[in-house]
Residue, then its C-alpha position, 0 to 999 in steps of 0.5 A: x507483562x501488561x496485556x491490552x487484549x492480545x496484545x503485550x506491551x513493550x514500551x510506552x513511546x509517550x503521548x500524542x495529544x489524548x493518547x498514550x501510545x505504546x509499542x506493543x507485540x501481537x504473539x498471534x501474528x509475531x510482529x510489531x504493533x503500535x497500540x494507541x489508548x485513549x488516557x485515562x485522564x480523559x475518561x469516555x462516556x458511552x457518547x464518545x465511545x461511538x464517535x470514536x468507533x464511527x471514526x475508526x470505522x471510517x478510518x479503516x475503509x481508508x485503504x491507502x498506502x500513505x495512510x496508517x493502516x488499522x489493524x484491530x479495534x477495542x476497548x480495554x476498561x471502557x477507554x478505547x484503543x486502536x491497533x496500527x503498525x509500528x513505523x519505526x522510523x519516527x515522525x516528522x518532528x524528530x526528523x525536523x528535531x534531528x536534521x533541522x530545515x529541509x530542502x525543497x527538493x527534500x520536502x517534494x517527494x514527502x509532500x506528493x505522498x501527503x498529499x495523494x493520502x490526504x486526497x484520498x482521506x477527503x474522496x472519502x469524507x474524512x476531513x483530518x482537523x489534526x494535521x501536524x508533524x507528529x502525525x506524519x510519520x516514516x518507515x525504514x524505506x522512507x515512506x510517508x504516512x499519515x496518522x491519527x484520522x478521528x484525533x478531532x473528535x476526541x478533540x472536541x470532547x476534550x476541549x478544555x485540556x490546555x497543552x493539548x490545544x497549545x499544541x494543536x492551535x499551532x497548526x489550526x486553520x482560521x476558521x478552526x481558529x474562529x470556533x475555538x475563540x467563539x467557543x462555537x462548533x465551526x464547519x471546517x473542510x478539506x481546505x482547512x486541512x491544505x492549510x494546516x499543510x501549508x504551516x507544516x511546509x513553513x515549519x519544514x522549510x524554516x525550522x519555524x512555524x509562522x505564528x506565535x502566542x504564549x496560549x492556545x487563545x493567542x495563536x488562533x487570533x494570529x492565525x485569524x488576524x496576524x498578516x500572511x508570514x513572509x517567508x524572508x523574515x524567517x528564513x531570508x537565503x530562500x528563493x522569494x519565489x518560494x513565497x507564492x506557495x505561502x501566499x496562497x496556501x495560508x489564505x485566510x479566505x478557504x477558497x483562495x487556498x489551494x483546491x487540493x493538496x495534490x496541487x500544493x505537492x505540483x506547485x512545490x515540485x515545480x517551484x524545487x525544480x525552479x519552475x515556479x511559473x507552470x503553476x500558473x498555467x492551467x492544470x491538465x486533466x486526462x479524463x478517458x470515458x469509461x469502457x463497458x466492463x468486457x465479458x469474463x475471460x474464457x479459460x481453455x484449459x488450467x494454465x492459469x492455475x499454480x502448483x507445486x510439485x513433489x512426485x517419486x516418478x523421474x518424469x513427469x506426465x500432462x496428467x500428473x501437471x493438471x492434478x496437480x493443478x486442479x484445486x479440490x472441490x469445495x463446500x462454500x460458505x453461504x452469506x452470514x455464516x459467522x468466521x470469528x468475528x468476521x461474517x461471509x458475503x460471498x466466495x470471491x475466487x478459489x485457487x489451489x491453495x485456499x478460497x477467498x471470501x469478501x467478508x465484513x468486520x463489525x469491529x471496525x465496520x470495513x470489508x476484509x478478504x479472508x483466506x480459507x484453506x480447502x479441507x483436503x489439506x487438513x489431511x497433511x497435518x503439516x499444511x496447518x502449521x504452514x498456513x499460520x506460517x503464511x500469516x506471520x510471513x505477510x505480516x512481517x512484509x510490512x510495505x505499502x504495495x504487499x496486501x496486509x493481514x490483520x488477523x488469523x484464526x481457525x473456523x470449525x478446524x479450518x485456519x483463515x487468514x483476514x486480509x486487506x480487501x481491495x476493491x479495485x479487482x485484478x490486473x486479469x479484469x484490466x487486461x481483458x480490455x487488450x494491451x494497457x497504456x504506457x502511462x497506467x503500465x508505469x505506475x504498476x510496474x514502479x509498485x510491484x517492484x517495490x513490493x517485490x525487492x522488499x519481499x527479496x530483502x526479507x529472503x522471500x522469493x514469491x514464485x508465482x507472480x501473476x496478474x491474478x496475484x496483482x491487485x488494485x485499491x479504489x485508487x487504481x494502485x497495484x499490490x501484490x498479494x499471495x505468497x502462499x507457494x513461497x511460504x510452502x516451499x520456504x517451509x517444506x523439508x526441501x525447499x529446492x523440490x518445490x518449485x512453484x508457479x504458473x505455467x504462462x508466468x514461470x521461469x524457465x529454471x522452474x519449469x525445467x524442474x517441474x519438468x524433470x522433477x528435480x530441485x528448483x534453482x530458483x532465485x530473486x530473478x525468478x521473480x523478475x523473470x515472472x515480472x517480465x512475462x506480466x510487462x510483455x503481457x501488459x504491452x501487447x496484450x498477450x502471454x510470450x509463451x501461448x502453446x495451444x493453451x497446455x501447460x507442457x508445451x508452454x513450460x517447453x516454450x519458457x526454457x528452450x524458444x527465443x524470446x517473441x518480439x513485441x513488435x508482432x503484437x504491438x507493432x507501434x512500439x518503439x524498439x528499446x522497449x524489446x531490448x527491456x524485455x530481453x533482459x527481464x526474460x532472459x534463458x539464464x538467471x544471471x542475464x536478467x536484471x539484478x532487482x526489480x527496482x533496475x527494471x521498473x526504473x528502465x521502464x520509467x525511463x523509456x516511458x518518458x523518454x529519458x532513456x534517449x537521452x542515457x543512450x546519448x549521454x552514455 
């Protein structure tokens, strides 16, 4: 079998401009990859290997769920590749090829994921230069991402390939247009890629796109000089009113055009839901100043911490909980030490299971998290099996808001795992400030709950959900990282004797076997139950269960006192918000919701006040 690096390939999935790209698999970490090489026909001298590095460089530090992550970076007889998922649920192309035209009600919720990715890009300085509907791509939960960020640098290189550019010419901005005509190196901007936005939402609408020409040469004059397309020569039983969208995003003039393609994805929402004419009215923007960063939480005692428990005595002592709480000493890693490929910053955080460092990949120029596993572990020979075990688990969760692991290895006989970094800290740091809005609790909770169903779907109940467990990109989007005790105890000899947790967040079915020292009943509502403790956390600004701060009291608390009222701490609240709350933390198991996505929906609805109307209508 042909190997590319680690990796072994499966199937060549065919060409994508320069590229050939393959379905390949990575034997280190048990999954899918897709690996893009650079073809041979376009051979890279040492100037282009650098252009493409810096961009994949700048691409890396992309971290956005609706960009195509990269994995891993090389060069395989001096033609450089890159490493990213495998999607397999194709790209935009073969769903227009397959099904035909879209709705606009179908397009919306496409284009507000395209959009919030290529906003991100452009925050970045990344301008994409190749938009078109075979870089759009899908996953099996019909998530949209974008590929192929950097493709215009290899573009320019190439220049001369005829199809390449007859293909590229379909979707190219005028001013791109005029570079290509006048052979001149042109500034493009972000409005050139909202443009080739706009062709693509022609092509979805229509099955078409607006201009035509039997050349590369012949497209770019239509798109510089051809009349704005009228969308009733296409496609004449659309609403006329979907044309304002056409005639504003296919301006030739690039301020004319939409200033971000976050209003274009408004503008599209508003003319699906028939309310074309909210477009015209100013935007308003919620611009709150920025607080002081409070002072670091004080921990009173280790209820915090998580552990897992397998003890031969029948009860179990305050002792017994805090030991097995408490993380081993150990040694840091001083700044530079070199961990594979990968070189240390600084220790970030340190929990019972592993120390996390901010590392940086030279490869790719981006900052990782590695997760390090303490030494007295190694002493249970099985940990180490365990841990590479974590690593395959979290990459085979594949899902935008799961923290993803790019690498796995060994330093001086200690496993690592490198892992997304994600610099917009925890949810410990946000809640410091007090109880966080309804409108920065929605999105949150509508995240995690995804993440937590897929993890659900794929038989992996996380057990210690928490909001040091829940982290944030520099977009402010929440994650859920740290399955490390559901991989313990997924891989222990018996499962049901590990149950897991954190005292403040656990249900009451886990710390009832904590408690009594015997198995664990513990199912998906565990984590739902857990879900709920950090809704009720995020709306008052406290735990449900606080009992003096010590971990048996609080764990008594969870099985036998009744659920608090919000309204004690958060007296303005609406009431339905504690009937949501009753049932995510609910004594019994089957009472609570059913999955995570039943309580981030009912939490969407009160926020915006649908919920009123589901009780009238009901």
């Amino acid at each position: 079998m042909r190997t590319i690096g680690r990796y072994e390939m499966q199937d060549m999935l065919g060409y994508r401009g320069y590229l050939v790209v393959y379905r390949g698999y990575d034997p280190q970490l048990e999954r899918t990859v897709a690996l893009k090489l650079l073809s041979t026909q376009f051979p890279a001298d040492d100037d282009l290997r650098a252009k493409i590095r810096r961009e994949v460089e700048l691409i890396a530090g992309l971290e956005h769920p609706n960009v195509v992550q990269v994995y891993d970076y090389g060069e395989h007889n001096k033609q450089p590749y890159v490493v990213m998922p495998f999607l397999d649920a194709g790209t935009l192309t073969l769903r227009l090829q397959s099904n035909g035209p879209l709705t606009l009600r179908e397009i919306a919720p496409i284009f507000d994921e395209l959009a919030a990715a290529i906003d991100s890009a452009h925050q970045h300085g990344l301008i994409h230069g190749q938009l078109n509907p075979n870089n759009i791509l899908f996953d099996t939960q019909n998530k949209t991402y974008v590929s192929d960020f950097g493709i215009s640098t290899i573009a320019t290189a190439f220049a001369g390939d005829t199809q390449a550019n007859y293909d590229w010419a379909r979707y190219i901005s005028p001013e791109q247009a005029q570079g290509l005509l006048s052979h001149n190196e042109v500034i493009i901007t972000s409005r050139s890629d909202i443009y080739s936005l706009g062709i693509i939402l022609f092509e979805m609408l229509t099955g078409k796109t607006p201009y035509s020409g039997n050349s590369a040469l012949e497209l770019a004059e239509a798109h510089l000089n051809d009349p704005l397309p009228q969308l009733a020569d296409f496609a004449p039983q659309l609403p006329r009113e979907y044309q304002y969208l056409f005639d504003r995003v296919l301006a030739k003039d690039p301020m004319k055009r939409y200033p971000t393609a976050a209003r274009l994805a408004q503008h599209i929402r508003e003319t699906a839901a028939g309310r074309w004419y909210l477009s015209q009215l100013a935007e308003l923007v919620e611009d709150l100043p920025p607080k002081a960063a409070p002072p670091p939480p004080v921990r009173t005692g280790t209820v915090d911490m998580p552990f897992n428990m397998h003890l031969t005595r029948p009860t179990v002592t305050e002792e017994d909980i805090l030991s097995a709480m408490m993380p081993e000493p150990q040694t840091t890693l001083p700044a530079g030490t070199p961990v594979g490929r990968y070189v240390i910053s600084h220790l970030v955080g340190q929990g019972g299971m592993a120390a996390v460092y901010l590392a940086r990949d030279p490869d790719v120029d981006r900052g990782v998290a590695i997760k390090m596993l303490p030494p007295n572990l190694l002493q249970r020979p099985r940990f180490r099996d365990l841990f590479h075990h974590e690593a395959r688990l979290i990459a085979r969760l594949r899902h935008p808001h799961i923290v993803s692991v790019f690498d796995f290895g060994e330093h001086e006989n200690q496993p690592y795992l490198v892992m997304q970094y994600l610099p917009g800290g925890t949810l410990v740091e946000r809640l410091a400030y007090g109880a966080l809005t309804l409108q920065a609790i929605t999105p949150i909770l509508t995240n995690l709950a995804r993440a937590v169903d897929e993890a659900h779907q794929q038989g992996i109940i996380h057990r210690d959900i928490k909001p040091a467990n829940i982290l944030f990109n520099a977009e402010h989007e929440a994650f859920l990282s740290d399955f490390g005790i559901a991989v313990l105890s997924a891989a222990a000899d018996d499962k049901s004797h590990f149950a897991g947790g954190t005292p403040r967040y656990m249900s009451p079915e886990q710390a009832q076997a904590v408690l009594n020292n015997k198995p664990a009943a513990v199912t998906n509502q565990s984590d739902i139950y857990s879900l709920g403790v950090v809704l009720f956390h995020m709306l008052t600004g406290q735990v449900p269960y606080i009992a003096d701060n010590k971990p048996i009291p609080m764990m008594q608390a969870h099985i036998n006192e009744p659920i608090p009222s919000l309204r004690r701490y958060t007296p303005t609240l609406p009431g339905a918000w504690q009937e949501i709350i009753n049932r995510a933390l609910a004594k019994e198991p089957a009472a609570r919701y059913q999955t995570a996505a039943e309580l981030a929906n009912d939490v969407r609805e009160l926020s915006s006040g649908r919920w009123y109307l589901r009780q009238l209508m009901g």
